[in-house]
N, C-alpha and C positions, 0 to 999 in steps of 0.2 A: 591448624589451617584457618587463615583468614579467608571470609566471603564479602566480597566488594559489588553489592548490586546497584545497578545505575538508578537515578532518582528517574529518569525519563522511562524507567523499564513499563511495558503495556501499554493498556487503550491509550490512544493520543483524544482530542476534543470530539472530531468527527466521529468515530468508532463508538465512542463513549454513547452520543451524541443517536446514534444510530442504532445502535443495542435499547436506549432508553426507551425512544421511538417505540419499536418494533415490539418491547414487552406489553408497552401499556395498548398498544392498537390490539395488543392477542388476546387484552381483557375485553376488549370492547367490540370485538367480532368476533362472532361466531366462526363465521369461514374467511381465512386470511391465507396469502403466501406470500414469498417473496420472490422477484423474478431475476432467478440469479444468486448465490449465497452472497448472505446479508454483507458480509466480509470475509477474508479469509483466515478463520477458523474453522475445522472442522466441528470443533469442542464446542464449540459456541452455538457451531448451526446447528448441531444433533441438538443441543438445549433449546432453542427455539421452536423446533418441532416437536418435544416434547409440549413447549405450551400452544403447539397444534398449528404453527406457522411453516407451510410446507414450503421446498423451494421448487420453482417452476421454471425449465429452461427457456420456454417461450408464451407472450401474452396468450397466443391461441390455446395453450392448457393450463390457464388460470379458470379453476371452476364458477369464479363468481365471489362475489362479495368484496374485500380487498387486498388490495395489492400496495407492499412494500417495495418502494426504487430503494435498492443497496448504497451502499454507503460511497462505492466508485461510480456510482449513478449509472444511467442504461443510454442507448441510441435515442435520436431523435425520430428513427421512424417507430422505436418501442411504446417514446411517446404519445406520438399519432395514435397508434393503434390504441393506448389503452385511451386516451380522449374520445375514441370511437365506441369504447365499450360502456358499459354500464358500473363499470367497477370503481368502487374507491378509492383513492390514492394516498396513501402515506409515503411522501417524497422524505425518504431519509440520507438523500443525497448529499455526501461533506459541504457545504458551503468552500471550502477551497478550490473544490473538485469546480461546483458549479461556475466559481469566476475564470477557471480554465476553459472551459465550454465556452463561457460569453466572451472572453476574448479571442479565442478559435472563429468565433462565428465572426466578429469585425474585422477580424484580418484579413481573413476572405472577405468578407462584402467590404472592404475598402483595396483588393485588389491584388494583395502579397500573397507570393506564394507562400504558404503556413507550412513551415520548419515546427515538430512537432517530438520535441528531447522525449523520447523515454521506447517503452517495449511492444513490439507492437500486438502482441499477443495478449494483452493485459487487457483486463474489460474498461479499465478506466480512459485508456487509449482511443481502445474503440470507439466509445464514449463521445471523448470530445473530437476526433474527427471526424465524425457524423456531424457536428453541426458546422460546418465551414463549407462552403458550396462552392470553392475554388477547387484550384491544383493543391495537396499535401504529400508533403513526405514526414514521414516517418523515419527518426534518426534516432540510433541506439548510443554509435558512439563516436569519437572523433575519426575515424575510419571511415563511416560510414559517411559523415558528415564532408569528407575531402568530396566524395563522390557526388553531390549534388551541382544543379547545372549554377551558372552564371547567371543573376536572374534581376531585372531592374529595380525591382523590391522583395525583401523576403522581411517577413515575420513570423517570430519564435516565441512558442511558451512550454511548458516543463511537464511532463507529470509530476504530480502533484510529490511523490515521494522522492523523487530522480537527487543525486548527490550533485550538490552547489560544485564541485571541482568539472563534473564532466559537464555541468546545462554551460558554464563559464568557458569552458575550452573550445564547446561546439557552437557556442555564439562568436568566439574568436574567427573562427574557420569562413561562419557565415557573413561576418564583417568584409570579410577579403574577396566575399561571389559578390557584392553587392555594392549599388549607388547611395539604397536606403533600406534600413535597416530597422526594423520596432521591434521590440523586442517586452515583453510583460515575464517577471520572473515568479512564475506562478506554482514553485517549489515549497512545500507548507513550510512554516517557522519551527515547527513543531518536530521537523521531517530533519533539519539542519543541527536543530541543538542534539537530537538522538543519537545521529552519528560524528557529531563530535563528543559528543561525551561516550561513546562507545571506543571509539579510536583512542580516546585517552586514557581510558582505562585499559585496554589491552594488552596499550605497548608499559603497561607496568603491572604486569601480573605474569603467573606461568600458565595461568591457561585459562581459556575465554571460551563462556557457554553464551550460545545465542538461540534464544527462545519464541516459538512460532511456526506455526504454519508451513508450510513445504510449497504452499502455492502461494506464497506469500514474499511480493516482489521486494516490500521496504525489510522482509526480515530476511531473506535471502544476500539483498544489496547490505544490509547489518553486518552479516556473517561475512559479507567479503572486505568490507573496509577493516572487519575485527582483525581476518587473516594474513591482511599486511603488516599489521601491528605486530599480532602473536601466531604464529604456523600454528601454536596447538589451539585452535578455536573450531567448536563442533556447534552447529546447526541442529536444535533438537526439537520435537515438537511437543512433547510428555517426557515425564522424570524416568518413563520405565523405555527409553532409549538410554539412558548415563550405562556408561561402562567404568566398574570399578577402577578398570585397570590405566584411566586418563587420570587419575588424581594421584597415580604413584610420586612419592618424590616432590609434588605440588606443594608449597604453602602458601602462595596469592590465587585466588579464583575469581575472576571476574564475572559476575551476569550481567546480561541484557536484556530485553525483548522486542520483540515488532510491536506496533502499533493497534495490530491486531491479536493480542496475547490477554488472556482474561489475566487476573490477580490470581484467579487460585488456581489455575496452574504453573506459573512461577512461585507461588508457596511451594507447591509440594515438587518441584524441585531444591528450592532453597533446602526441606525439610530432606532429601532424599540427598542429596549435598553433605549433611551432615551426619547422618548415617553414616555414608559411605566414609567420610571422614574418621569416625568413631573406630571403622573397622581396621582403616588402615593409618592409623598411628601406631 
């Protein structure tokens, strides 16, 4: 059984980036949280709380001392509030994320309605439509994207993870409602090469593991561009989800992961992979 693991597999910069962050503030504060999980990892955040960085769903139950902004960054009135408190700030906001927000906010205050590609239930979303003070829609997909009005200016940017096929389709759609049209492609680089090298390995394997998070939108959108490629592609978050009985018959296995997938948990699937390989030749 050959194992084909993508070089792009885990933390992408920002994560990385954000994890770094958040260790060294948990040296240097006694009392820290973070508003919101750090990323999406579960694996990750229980580790973070062990080094005593709790996660707080809102500024009002941060006890004090300081405060980590996640890696998808928070609201603009999160902000407000914690500038009103007393707390310290460790902004461990992606820098992609953040130039998402600051073109959100000029869109609006230059007067387009903000066409806004990606999910809207995502904290990153939420995020950056909090800072545009105009009209926003929220578009998931080119379906949705038919359904927007007729509008003398529209401008458009991306969640940050969103796949280049659907932000390109739904800026199609939006060229055709409009006189003018700005557009900022604010999709990481990092977010692009992952799923194409995930798509191309797929479609040349007999079965595609995709690794991460369950609340985890870039390893979910993984898992679905893998599925086109290869029907047999499983979504997992820990090695102790593998079921022997997908590797019958297998001898190409492709891995992946999200962006937000530590290293050692795609070891010990790589290691739990091989096992299972052992048993069943």
């Amino acid at each position: 059984m050959e194992i084909i693991l993508a070089k792009s597999a885990g933390f992408c910069f920002g994560v990385k980036r954000a994890t770094q962050m958040a260790f060294d503030a948990a040296h240097e504060h006694e009392q820290i949280a973070s508003l919101g999980p750090l990323i999406h990892s579960p694996q990750m955040v229980e580790k973070l709380e062990q080094e005593g960085i709790s996660v707080c769903r809102q500024v009002a139950d941060i006890p004090g001392g300081a405060v980590v902004i996640r890696s998808h960054g928070v609201t603009a009135q999160e902000i407000s509030e914690i500038e009103q408190s007393d707390l310290e700030v460790v902004d461990a906001t992606c820098p992609f994320v953040k130039k998402a927000q600051d073109y959100a906010e000029q869109l609006s205050r230059e007067g387009y309605l903000l066409v806004l590609v990606g999910e809207e239930d995502h904290p990153e979303v939420q995020g950056i439509v909090s800072y545009a003070k105009g009209a926003v829609r929220i578009v998931g997909s080119p379906e949705q994207a038919q359904q927007l009005p007729r509008e003398k200016k529209i401008g458009v940017v991306a969640q940050t993870t969103q796949s280049l096929e659907n932000f390109t389709e739904i800026v199609s759609i939006c060229l055709a409602k409009t006189k003018e049209l700005k557009v900022f492609n604010t999709i990481c680089d990092a977010t692009s090469v992952r799923q194409e090298e995930a798509r191309r390995i797929a479609a040349d394997v007999d079965l595609m593991l995709v690794i991460g998070g369950f609340n985890s939108a870039n390893t979910s959108r993984l898992a679905t561009l893998c599925r086109e490629q290869q029907p047999d592609t499983y979504h997992i978050e820990t090695s102790d989800q593998l079921e022997a009985e997908w590797f019958a018959g297998k001898e190409r296995i492709g891995v992946t992961a999200g962006a937000s997938t530590p290293r050692w948990i795609i070891e010990e699937v790589l290691e739990s992979i091989q096992k299972i390989s052992g048993l069943t030749e």
